[in-house]
N, C-alpha and C positions, 0 to 999 in steps of 0.2 A: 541479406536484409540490412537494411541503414540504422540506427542508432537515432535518438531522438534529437531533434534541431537545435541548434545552437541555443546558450540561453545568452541573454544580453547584461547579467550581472553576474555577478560570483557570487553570490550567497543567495541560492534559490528560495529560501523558505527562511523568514528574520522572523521570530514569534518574541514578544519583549510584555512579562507581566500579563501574561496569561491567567485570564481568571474565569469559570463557568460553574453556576448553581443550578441546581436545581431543586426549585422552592430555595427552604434552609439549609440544605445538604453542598457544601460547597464542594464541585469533582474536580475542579484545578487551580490550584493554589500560588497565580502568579508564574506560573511557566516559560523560564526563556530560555532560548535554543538557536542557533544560526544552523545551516545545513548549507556546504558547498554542492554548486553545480556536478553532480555526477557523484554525489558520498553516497555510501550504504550504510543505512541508518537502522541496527536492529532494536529494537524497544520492547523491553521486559518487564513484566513485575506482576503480583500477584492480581489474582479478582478483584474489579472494583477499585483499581489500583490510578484511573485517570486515564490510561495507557489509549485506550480504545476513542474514549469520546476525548481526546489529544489528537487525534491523529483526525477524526469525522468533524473537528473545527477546520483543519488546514483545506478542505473546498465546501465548508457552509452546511455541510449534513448537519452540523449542531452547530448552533450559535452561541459564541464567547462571547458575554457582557460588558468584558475591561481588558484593558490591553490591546497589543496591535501585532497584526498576521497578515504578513507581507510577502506574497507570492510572485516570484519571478519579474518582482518593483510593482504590483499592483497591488495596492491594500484592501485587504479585507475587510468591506463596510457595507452599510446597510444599499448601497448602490446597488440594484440588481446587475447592471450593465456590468461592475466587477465583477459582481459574484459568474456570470456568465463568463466573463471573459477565461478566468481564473480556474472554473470548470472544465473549459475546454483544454486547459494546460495540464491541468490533473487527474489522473485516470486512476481509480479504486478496483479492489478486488476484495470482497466480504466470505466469510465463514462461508455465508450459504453461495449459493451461484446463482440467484437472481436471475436464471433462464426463461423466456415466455417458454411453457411447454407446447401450444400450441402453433410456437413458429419454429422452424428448422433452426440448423447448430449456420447455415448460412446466413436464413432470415434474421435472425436473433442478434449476429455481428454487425450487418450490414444496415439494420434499423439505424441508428444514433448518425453514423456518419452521412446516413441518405438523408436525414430529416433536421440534423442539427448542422454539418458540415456541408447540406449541399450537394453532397457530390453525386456524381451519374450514377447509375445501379452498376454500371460495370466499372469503374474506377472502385468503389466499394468493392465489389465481390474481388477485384483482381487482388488487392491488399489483405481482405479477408482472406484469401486461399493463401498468399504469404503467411500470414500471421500462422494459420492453420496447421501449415507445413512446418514453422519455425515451432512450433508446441507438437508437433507429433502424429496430427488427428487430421491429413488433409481427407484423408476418405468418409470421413465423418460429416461431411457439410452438409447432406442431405437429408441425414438421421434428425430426427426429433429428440429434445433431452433426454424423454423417459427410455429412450432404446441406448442411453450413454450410463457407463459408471460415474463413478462420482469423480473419480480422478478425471476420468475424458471431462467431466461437465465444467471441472473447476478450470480445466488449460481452455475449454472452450470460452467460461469467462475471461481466463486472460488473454486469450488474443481478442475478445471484446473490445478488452480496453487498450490495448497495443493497438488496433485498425483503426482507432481514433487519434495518434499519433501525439499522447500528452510526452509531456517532458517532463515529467515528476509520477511514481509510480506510489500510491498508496497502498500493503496489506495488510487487513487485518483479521487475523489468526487463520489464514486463506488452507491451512492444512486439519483445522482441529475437527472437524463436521468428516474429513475422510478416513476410511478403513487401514489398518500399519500398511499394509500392501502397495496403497494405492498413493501413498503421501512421498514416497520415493518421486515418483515420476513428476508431482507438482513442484517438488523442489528443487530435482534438475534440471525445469523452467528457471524458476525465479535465478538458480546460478548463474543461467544462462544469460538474462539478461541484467545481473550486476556487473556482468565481466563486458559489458556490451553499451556502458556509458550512461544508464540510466541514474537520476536519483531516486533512491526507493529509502523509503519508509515503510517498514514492515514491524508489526506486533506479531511476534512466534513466540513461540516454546520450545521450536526448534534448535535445540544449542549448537548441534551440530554444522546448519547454516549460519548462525552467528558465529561460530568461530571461521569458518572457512571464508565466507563472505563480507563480512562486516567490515566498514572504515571506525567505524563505533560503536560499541555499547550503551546502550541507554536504561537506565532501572529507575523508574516510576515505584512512588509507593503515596497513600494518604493524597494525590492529586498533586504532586511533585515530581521531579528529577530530584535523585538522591544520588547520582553517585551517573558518569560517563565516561567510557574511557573504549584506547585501545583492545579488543579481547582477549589479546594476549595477556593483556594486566587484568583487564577485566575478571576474566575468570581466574588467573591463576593469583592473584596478590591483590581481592578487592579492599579499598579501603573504608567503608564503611560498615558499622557491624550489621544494620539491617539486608545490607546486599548479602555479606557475608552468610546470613542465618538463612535469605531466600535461595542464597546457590545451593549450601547444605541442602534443603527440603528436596530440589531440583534434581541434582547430579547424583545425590544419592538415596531416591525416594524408593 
């Protein structure tokens, strides 16, 4: 399987004063971040911490009201044509899996690329059964979600969004809704494809993948970045005492 296509800048994702309210409750407090082509970006920090409606700004699930979020040189504005464009560059994976139950683990892949991308039903299906293959589950395309566990369900949403070929990979908290069993297998996806040239941004709890995987560290608290780094530093020698107190709670809860 190919790796996702060239990007035409080095700094996929420019976020500069980041700001979003909701009502009076302000969730990001001026937020800026550069992310290289191809970095593994894991992002931590407590409930309510920004972390999540951070990440569902970068393709317009939530609307940032100040500042600027610049996707692979296309700015994120009130332009639907960007916001589409932008969409199609950036593929999400959520807590839950988003599956239609009523359409197969094939239908369900091959929907977006047939009706947003175009493409023939078999060009579609041939790439779904790649993706399929590349997560684990090619005998699975013909099962309906409800006849999938929760870990099949969740690799079946990522190869959702891998057969639509973005070049920036969003997760957020894509293991915390699965049983201890079953979150092994979802996250030797996601290893699979950090080692495989993607950019991802992921919200875990999973420290374990942040250490093994990660170009950075990110700890979000109050609707900020407090504190990024290396995870080597990161976890063994953080420099701020709120990271400090959240790894305590963490590593030894």
């Amino acid at each position: 399987m190919q790796g996702p296509s060239p990007s035409k800048v080095e700094d996929i994702v420019v976020c500069r004063n980041v700001h979003k309210w909701y009502g009076e409750f302000e969730a990001l407090k001026g937020v800026d971040l550069d992310v290289k082509t191809g970095e593994v970006i894991v992002i931590l920090g407590p409930s309510g911490s920004g972390k999540s409606t951070f990440i569902r700004c970068l393709n317009r699930l939530e609307e940032h009201q100040e500042g600027r979020i610049i996707i692979d040189g296309i700015e994120l504005s009130h332009d639907l044509r960007n916001i589409n464009e932008i969409r199609r560059e950036v593929g999400m994976v959520f807590q839950q899996f988003n599956l239609f139950p009523h359409l197969t683990v094939m239908e369900n892949i091959t929907l977006a690329p047939i009706h947003v991308r175009k493409w023939s039903r078999e060009r579609a299906e041939e790439l779904a059964m790649q993706w399929l293959t590349r997560v684990g589950i090619p005998e699975q395309a013909g099962k309906y979600p409800g006849q999938l566990s929760g870990g099949q369900q969740q690799r079946v949403a990522i190869a959702r969004t891998l057969t639509m070929q973005p070049r920036i990979l969003l997760f957020d908290e894509p293991t915390s809704a699965l049983d201890p069993e079953m979150i092994k297998e979802v996250l030797d996806v996601m290893r699979d494809l950090a080692r495989g040239g993607y950019t991802i941004l992921a919200v875990t709890h999973e420290m374990g993948f942040a250490r093994e995987v990660a170009d950075r560290v990110i700890f979000f608290d109050a609707g900020q970045i407090v504190e990024t780094n290396h995870p080597s530093e990161f976890f063994t020698n953080p420099k701020e005492e709120r990271t400090k107190l959240f790894l305590n709670q963490i590593l030894h809860h």
